[in-house]
Structure formats: C-alpha cells, structure tokens
C-alpha positions in Angstrom: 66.0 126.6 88.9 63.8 128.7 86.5 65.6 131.4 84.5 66.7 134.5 85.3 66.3 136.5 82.3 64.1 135.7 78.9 65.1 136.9 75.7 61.7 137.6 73.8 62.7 138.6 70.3 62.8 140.0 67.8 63.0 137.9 65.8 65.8 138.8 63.2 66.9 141.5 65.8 69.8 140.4 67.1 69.2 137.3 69.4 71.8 134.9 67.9 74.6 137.6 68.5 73.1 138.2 72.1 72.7 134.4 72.9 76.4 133.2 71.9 77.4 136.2 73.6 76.2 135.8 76.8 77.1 131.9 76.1 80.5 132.7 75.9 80.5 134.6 79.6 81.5 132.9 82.4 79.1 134.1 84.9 76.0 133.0 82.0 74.1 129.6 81.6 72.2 129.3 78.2 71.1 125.9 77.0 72.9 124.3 74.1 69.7 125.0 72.1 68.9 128.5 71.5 64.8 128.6 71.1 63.1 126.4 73.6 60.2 126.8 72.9 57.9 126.2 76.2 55.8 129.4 76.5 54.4 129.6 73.2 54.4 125.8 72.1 55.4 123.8 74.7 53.6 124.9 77.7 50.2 122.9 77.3 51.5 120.6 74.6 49.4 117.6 74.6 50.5 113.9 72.8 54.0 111.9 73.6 56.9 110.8 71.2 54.7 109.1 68.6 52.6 112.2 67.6 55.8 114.6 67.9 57.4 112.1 65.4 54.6 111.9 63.4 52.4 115.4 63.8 52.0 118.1 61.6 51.5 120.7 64.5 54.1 123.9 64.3 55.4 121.8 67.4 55.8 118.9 66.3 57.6 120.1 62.9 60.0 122.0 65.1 60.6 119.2 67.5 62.0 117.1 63.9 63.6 120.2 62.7 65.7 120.5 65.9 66.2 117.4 66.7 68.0 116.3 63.1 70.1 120.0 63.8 71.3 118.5 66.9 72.4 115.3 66.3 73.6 116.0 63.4 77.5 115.5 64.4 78.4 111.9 65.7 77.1 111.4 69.1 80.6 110.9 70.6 81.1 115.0 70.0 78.8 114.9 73.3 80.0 115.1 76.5 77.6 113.0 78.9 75.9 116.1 80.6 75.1 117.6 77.3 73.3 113.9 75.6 71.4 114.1 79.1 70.4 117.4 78.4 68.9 116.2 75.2 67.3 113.0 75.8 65.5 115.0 78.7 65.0 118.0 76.4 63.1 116.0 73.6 61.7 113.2 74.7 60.7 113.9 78.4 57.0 115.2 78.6 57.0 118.9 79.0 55.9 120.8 82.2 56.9 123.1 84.8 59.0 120.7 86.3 61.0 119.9 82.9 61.5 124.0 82.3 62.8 124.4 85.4 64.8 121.2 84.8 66.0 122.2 81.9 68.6 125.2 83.6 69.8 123.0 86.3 73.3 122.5 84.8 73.5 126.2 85.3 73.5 126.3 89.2 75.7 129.0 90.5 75.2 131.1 87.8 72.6 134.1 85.9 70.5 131.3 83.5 68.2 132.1 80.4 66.9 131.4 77.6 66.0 133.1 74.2 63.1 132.3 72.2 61.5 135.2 69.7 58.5 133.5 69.1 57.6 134.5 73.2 57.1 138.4 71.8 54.1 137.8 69.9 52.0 135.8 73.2 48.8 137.1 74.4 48.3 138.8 77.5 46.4 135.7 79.4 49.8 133.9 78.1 52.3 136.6 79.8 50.5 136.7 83.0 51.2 132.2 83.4 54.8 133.5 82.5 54.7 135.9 85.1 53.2 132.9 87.3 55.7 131.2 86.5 59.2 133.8 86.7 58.2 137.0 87.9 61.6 138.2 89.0 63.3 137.4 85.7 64.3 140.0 83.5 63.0 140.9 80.1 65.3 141.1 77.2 63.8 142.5 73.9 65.6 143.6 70.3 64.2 146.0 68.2 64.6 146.4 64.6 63.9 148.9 61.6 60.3 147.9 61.1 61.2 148.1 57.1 63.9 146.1 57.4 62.8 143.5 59.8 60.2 141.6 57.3 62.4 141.6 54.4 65.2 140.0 56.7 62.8 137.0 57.5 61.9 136.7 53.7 65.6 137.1 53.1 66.3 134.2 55.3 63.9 131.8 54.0 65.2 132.7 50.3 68.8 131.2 51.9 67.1 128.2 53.0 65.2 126.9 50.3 68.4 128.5 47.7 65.7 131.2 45.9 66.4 133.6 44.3 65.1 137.5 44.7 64.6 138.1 40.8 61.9 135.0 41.3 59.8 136.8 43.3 56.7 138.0 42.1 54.6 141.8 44.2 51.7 140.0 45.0 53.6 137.0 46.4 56.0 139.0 48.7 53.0 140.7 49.8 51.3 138.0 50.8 54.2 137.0 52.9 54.2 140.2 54.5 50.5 140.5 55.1 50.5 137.1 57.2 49.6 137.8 60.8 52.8 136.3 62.6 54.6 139.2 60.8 52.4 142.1 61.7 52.6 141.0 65.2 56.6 140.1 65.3 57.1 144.1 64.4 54.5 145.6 66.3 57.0 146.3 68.9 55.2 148.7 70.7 52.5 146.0 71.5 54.9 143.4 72.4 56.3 146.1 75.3 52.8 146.9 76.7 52.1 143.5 76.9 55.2 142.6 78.4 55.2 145.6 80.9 51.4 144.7 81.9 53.1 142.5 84.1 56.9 143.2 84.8 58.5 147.0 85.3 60.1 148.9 83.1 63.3 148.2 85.0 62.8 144.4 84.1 63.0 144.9 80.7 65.9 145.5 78.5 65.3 147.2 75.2 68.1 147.1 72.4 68.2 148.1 68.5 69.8 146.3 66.0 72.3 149.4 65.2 73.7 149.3 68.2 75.1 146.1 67.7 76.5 147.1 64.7 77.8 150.4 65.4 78.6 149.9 69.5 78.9 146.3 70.0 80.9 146.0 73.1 78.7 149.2 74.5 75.6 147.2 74.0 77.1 144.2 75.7 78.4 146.5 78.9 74.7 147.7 78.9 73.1 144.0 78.8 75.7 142.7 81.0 74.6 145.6 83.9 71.6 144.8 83.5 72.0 141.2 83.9 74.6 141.9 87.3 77.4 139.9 85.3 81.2 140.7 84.8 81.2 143.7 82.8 84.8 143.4 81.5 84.0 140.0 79.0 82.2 142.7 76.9 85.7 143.9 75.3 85.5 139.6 73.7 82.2 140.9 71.8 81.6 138.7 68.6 81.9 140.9 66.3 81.5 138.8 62.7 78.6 138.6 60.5 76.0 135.5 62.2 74.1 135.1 59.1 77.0 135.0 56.3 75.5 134.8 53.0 72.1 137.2 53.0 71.7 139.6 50.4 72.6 143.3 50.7 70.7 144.9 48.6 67.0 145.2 49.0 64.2 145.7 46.1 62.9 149.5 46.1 59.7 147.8 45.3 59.1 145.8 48.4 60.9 148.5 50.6 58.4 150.9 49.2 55.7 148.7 50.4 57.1 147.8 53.8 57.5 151.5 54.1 54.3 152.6 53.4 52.9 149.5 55.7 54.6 150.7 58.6 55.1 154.3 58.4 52.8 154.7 61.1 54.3 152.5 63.4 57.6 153.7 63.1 56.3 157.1 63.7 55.1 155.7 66.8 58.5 154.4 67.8 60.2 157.5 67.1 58.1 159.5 69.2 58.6 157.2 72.3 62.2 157.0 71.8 63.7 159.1 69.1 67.3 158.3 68.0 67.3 155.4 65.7 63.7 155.5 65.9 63.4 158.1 64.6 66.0 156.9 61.8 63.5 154.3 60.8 60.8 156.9 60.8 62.6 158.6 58.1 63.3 155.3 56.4 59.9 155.2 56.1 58.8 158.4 55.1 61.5 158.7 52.2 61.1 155.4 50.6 56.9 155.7 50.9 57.5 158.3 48.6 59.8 156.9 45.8 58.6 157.2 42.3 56.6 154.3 40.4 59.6 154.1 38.1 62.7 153.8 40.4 60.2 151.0 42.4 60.3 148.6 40.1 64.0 148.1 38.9 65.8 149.6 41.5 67.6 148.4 44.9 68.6 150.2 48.3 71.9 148.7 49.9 70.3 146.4 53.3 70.9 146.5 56.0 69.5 150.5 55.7 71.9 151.9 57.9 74.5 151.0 54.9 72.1 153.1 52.6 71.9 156.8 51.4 69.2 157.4 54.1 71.9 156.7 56.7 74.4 159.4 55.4 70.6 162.0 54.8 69.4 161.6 58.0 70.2 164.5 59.3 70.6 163.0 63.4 73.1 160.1 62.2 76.5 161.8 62.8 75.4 162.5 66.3 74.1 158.9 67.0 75.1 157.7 70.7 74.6 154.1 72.2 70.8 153.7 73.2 70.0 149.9 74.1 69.1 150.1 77.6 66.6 149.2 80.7 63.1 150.4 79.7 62.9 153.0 82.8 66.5 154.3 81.2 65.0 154.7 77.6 61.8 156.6 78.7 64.1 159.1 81.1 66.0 160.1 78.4 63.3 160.4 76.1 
C-alpha cells in the first residue's frame, strides 16, 4: 500500500492547488493531511508521545501544530475511518509499516502524498526513498526563483499579522540568506538529485504560470501522467488558495532576490526556456533598477501581473509547458 506518486515541492509552487485537485478526483487517494512528513522528519524519528508533546525538535513542533489544525472542529465532524486515520497518524510510532499504512483507505485507487519539504533531502536520503517506492512517480512545481522567497516571507507576514512597511533590508536578508531557502529554489539541484534515482519519465515538472494561465491544461497533463480520468480536469479549482497575501512586492527586496538568483534562473532558462526564460528576464531587469526607485517603489506580485510580463518579449506566444521531465528536455 505505499504511494504511487510523491509530490516533492516547491514549496509555495502550487502544491495546495495540485493536492485538493487531485483530492477531488475520483480515481485519487490523498490523505486528509496534506504534508506527512515521513521522509524528511519522520523516517528515523526517535522518542514516543511524551517527547512529541513536549519537544522542541522541527518534528515535534509540527506534530502540535498539526495536530491542534486537525481537531480543531468538534470531533463528531469525523466520520469513524477518518478519527482512525488520525489516532494512527499521530500517535502510532512511525515506520515503514505505518507509511505504508497510512494509504490503505485508498485501495483501488492511484494514492499519494505531497510534502515540499521532501525537495530539499540529500542524495543518501532519496536513494532509502527509492528503497522504499521506486515505481512511484515524481511530482515537482517550479516557481519564479524571485518570486518564490518573497512568497514564503509573504506568508509568514499573514501568520503572525506583520506588516511589510515593518520590515527592515538587513532583516529580510537574513531571512533570505537562511539555508532552507537557498536549497527550496535551487530547483535544478532538487531534479538531479531526484533523477539520480528515478527517470525522467517518473518525474513531472510544472510552473506556477501554468496554473494560472492553463489551469485545466496543467491538470490534463498531471492527470496523464498519473493514468487517471482525464475529463475531471474541466472541475479545475480555479480560486485564489491563499486569499489575503499581498500583491505588490518591494523593488528593494526584488532587486535583491534578483541579483541573488540571476544566475540560477539563467540556468533554468537555458534547460527549458519558456517561462524560464521569463524569470531570467525578471531577473536581469530588476538586478538593474536604480538605487532610487529601490527603495520606495513596488512591482505588482505575483510578476506575471507586472510590466515585465507585458516587456517580455516571448509572453504573447506563451503555450502550456508543465510536463514529464523526458517531454520538457525533447522540446527543449
């Protein structure tokens, strides 16, 4: 009963539309908890109940954090099967066993699970996974790479009820300078690692765009990937997930994000060009704002709703790109 597919990030790329998507489908098991967690935290987690209740582990602060999401709502809102998926969920002692327990409600049909986190593991991490599920299929999002760390920053702004005039250069660059977030939008590393160990026809690649701009495209792609019931594509969600995030971005910060990752998205847009290649402009136009317009000044988020968009001189020919990794290096 392990999964068939894993979605793998990234994170802020997409992976909430794609999970209540393929949710919805009839032919599609997903568990009632999006991010499970077992390949990056859970797969050699060591303590029981009383040091997940009481730890200060990323783990362990999870666990609570999940835990208080889900029960939430009174406990009669659960049917039977879905409070036995819980109690086994959190408080059974995680293993190979559990995981694979985990997707048994979804017998007789495609099962997965999507956890962002898993794009940033190591290779000696992938190859267990590969122990593990080697048939499954890869599902990874890509995003602008100047766009992707503001939109974690954006989110945690919504959480704690910030506010962007608050921010201070040097603290935003410390956020963007932390590790995690290098390694979350080095996409081209998380693919290498990935495809180390499963083809290129194992692994889906889509962009962010494309769910804006083809929704029910993407979804026919994904779903033919998967080998599920094209047709439930034309039910795409189409509405905002994350209602209430800012759209507008500092010129100063996307100045810096542009200049920290002009080289990357240079790299993306020579491996696959189209909105690639859209970012690698991003990048190369906003690097090179004045001082002056940096500090005062906004650009309308996400950037596809920009100026740049309507400059870039490839965006009125833009076609539908999210595809099998084999597909995306043909046509490249």
């Amino acid at each position: 009963m392990y999964p068939d597919f894993l979605g793998i990030g990234a994170q802020k790329a997409g992976t909430t539309w794609l999970y209540r998507n393929l949710q919805s489908h009839p032919e599609v098991w997903m568990p009632p908890i999006k991010e499970l967690h077992y390949f990056d935290e859970k797969f050699e987690l060591e303590g029981g109940f009383v040091s997940r209740l009481r730890g200060d582990r990323p783990s362990d602060v999870r666990w609570r954090r999940q835990i208080q999401a889900r029960f939430r709502h009174p406990l009669e809102r659960l049917s039977s099967r879905d409070l036995s998926w819980d109690l086994k969920y959190f408080f059974a002692t995680p293993g190979n066993e559990w995981y694979a327990s985990l997707f048994k409600p979804g017998s007789g049909k495609v099962t997965g699970e999507m956890t962002p986190d898993y794009a940033i593991l190591e290779n000696e991490r992938v190859a267990r996974v590969h122990e593990l599920v080697p048939d499954a299929k890869i599902i990874f999002m890509m995003r602008n790479p100047v766009e992707r760390p503001w939109s974690v920053t954006n989110m945690g702004l919504r959480i704690r009820g910030g506010f962007m005039e608050d921010m201070t250069t040097r603290n935003i660059r410390r956020q963007f300078e932390k590790g995690r977030v290098r390694r979350m939008t080095n996409y081209l590393r998380t693919l290498d690692t990935w495809n180390a160990f499963y083809s290129e026809e194992q692994i889906f690649v889509g962009f962010l765009e494309d769910i804006h701009f083809f929704p029910e495209e993407t979804l026919r792609s994904l779903y033919h990937f998967l080998g599920i019931d094209l047709s439930m594509a034309r039910g795409a969600i189409t509405q905002k997930i994350h209602s209430g995030s800012m759209s507008k971005m500092p010129l100063r910060f996307a100045s810096y994000l542009a200049r920290s990752y002009r080289e990357e998205a240079e790299r993306l847009a020579e491996r696959f060009g189209g909105y690639a290649a859209f970012w690698h402009f991003c990048a190369e136009q906003l690097a090179q704002r004045p001082p002056e317009n940096r500090r005062t000044g906004q650009i309308k988020y996400p950037l596809w709703e920009s100026r740049l968009w309507k400059q870039w001189e490839g965006s009125q020919e833009i076609l539908p790109q999210s595809g099998s990794l084999s597909s995306l290096r043909t046509a490249s």
